[in-house]
N, C-alpha and C positions, 0 to 999 in steps of 0.2 A: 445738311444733316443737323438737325436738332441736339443742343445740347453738346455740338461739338467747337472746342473751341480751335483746335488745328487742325485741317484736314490738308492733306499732303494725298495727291490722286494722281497716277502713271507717271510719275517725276523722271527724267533725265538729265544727266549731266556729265557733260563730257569733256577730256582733256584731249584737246586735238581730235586725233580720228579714235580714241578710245574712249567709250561709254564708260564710264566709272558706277552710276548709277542708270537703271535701265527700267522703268517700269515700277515704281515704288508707291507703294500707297498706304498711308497709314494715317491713325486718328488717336487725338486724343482731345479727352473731356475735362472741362473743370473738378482739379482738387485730385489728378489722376497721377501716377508715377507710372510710366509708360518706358520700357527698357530695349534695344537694339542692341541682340548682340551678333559676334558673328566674326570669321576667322582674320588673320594679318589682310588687305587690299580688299574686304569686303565691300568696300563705299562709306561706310558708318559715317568717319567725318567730312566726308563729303556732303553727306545726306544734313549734316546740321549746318554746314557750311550754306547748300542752298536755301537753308529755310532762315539763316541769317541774312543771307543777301550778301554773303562773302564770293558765293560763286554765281555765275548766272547758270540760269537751268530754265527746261522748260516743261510745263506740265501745269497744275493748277496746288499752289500754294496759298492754303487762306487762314487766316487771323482773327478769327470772331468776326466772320466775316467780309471781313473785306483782302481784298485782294493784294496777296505781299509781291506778285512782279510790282506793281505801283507802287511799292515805296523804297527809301534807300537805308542802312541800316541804321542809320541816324532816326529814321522815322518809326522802325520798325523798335528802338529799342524805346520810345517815347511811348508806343502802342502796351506796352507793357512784356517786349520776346529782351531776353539777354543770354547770351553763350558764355559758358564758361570755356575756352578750350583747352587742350589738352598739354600745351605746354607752358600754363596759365599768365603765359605773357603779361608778367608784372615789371616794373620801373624797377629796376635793381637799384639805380643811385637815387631811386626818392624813397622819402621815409614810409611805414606802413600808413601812418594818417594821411602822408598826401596820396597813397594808390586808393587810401578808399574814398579820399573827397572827389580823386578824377571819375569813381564811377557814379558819380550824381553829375559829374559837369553836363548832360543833356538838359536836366530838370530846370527849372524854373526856380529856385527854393531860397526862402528868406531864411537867415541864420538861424532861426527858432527851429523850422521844421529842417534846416538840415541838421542841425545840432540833436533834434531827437530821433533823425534819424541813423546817426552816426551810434548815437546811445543804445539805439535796437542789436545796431553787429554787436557792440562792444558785448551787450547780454548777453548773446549768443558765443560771441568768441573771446570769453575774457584775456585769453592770452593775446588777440590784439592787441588791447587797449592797454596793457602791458608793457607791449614793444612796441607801441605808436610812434617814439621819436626816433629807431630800430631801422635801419636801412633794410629794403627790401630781402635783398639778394646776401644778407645774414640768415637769415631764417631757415629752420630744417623744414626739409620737405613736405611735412605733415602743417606747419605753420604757413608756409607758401600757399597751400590747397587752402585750409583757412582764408587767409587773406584773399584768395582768387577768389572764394565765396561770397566774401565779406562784398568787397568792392562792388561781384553784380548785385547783390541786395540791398547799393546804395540806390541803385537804380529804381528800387519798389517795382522788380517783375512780378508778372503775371504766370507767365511761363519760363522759367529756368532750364535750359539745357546743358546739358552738363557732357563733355567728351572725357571721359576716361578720368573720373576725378579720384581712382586707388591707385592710379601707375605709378610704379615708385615709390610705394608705403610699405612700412611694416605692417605687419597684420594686425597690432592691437589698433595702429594709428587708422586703416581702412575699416575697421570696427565706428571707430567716432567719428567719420567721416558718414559711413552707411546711416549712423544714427541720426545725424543733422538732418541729412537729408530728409528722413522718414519726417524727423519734427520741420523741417517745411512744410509738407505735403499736409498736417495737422494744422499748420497754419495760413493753408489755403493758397499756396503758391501747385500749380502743376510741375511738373516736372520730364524732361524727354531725357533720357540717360541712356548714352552709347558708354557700354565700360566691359573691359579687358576680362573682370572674377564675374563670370557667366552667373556662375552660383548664387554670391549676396547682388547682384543684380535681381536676378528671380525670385528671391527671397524678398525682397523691399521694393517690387513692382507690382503692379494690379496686371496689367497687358504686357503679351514680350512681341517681338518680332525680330527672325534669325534672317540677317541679312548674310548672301553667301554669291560669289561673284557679281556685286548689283542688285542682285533683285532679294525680293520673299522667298525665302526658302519654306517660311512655316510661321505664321502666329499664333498667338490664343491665347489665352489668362495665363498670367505668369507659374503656379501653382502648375496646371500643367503640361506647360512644356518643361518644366521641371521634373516633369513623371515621364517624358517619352523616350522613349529609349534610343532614337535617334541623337536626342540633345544631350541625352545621358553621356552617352558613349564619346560624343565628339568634343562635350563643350562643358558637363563635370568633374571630369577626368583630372581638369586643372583651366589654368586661365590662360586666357588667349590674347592675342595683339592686334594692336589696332592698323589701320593704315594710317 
């Protein structure tokens, strides 16, 4: 498919004898915010999980072409894919500067370009750069999510997926959260986001897709499935949980 840079077609993934995800297909383009949302044991992180190569699955998963069963996520994060996940699994006893020097450890990088690349977060997060000698597992929640950011944008992704990156914020703090993200998407990174506030999900996405035991329940431009009253009723109402 032209112009697509993830294409994810009839995917499966199963835990044991139980299908988790069943039939999944979904796409996204360069410079796109593309959102999954969808109730508690939908699949959602399952569904990033296989397109990380965290889980094996089978079905046809591809990367600007080329094909992600063949690679391992080491390869896959070199390719330009990085996960954020959801419980942003950061090094509590290292400091903020070393969680974000480990997310360039795959790169290749001489001190120059990892030093301007270390410079790009800190403009972005100046409250980083701040608490950089600041042990991890000090930081409030909203600083956490930050720093989970930071670190995969050591990596220079291409496509950024993000699991549930408002769980556990205050509302102003998933406010400045919502808005980073937007200013990726302006700076030409894609974007896949599985998140909990259905709402500022479809508000800050171009494409949705409501995942609902495994499969497609419903896609289409994020605007409106924000208007159907299917989504209204089930998933405006308030916000939902992930699996």
């Amino acid at each position: 498919m032209a112009g697509v840079m993830l294409e994810i077609g009839d995917l499966h993934v199963s835990y044991g004898q139980v299908d988790a995800v069943r039939g999944v297909s979904l796409s996204l383009q360069p410079g796109q915010i593309v959102t999954v949302i969808g109730p508690n044991g939908a699949g959602k992180t399952t569904l990033l999980g296989a397109a990380m190569g965290l889980l094996p699955s089978k079905g046809m998963l591809r990367f600007e072409g080329a094909d992600l069963h063949t690679l391992d996520v080491e390869a896959r994060v070199e390719r330009g894919l990085c996960l954020v996940p959801e419980k942003r699994e950061l090094f509590g006893e290292l400091t903020v500067l070393d969680n974000l020097m480990l997310g360039a450890y795959t790169k290749r990088l001489g001190a120059a370009a990892l030093r301007s690349r270390l410079e790009a977060v800190y403009a972005r997060f100046p409250r980083l750069q701040e608490r950089g000698a600041q042990r991890a597992d000090t930081l409030s929640g909203g600083e956490r999510q930050m720093l989970a950011l930071g670190r995969a944008l050591m990596s220079s992704p291409r496509l950024l997926m993000l699991d549930e990156p408002s769980l556990g914020l205050a509302p102003l703090i998933v406010q400045e959260i919502f808005t980073i993200v937007r200013s990726l998407r302006a700076d030409g990174v894609a974007i896949l986001l599985v998140e909990q506030n259905a709402r500022a999900a479809l508000h800050s996405s171009d494409h949705g897709y409501v995942l609902e035991t495994g499969e497609v329940a419903l896609s289409g431009a994020s605007h409106e499935l924000a208007n159907d009253p299917r989504v209204q009723a089930t998933y405006l109402g308030g916000g939902t949980d992930d699996d």
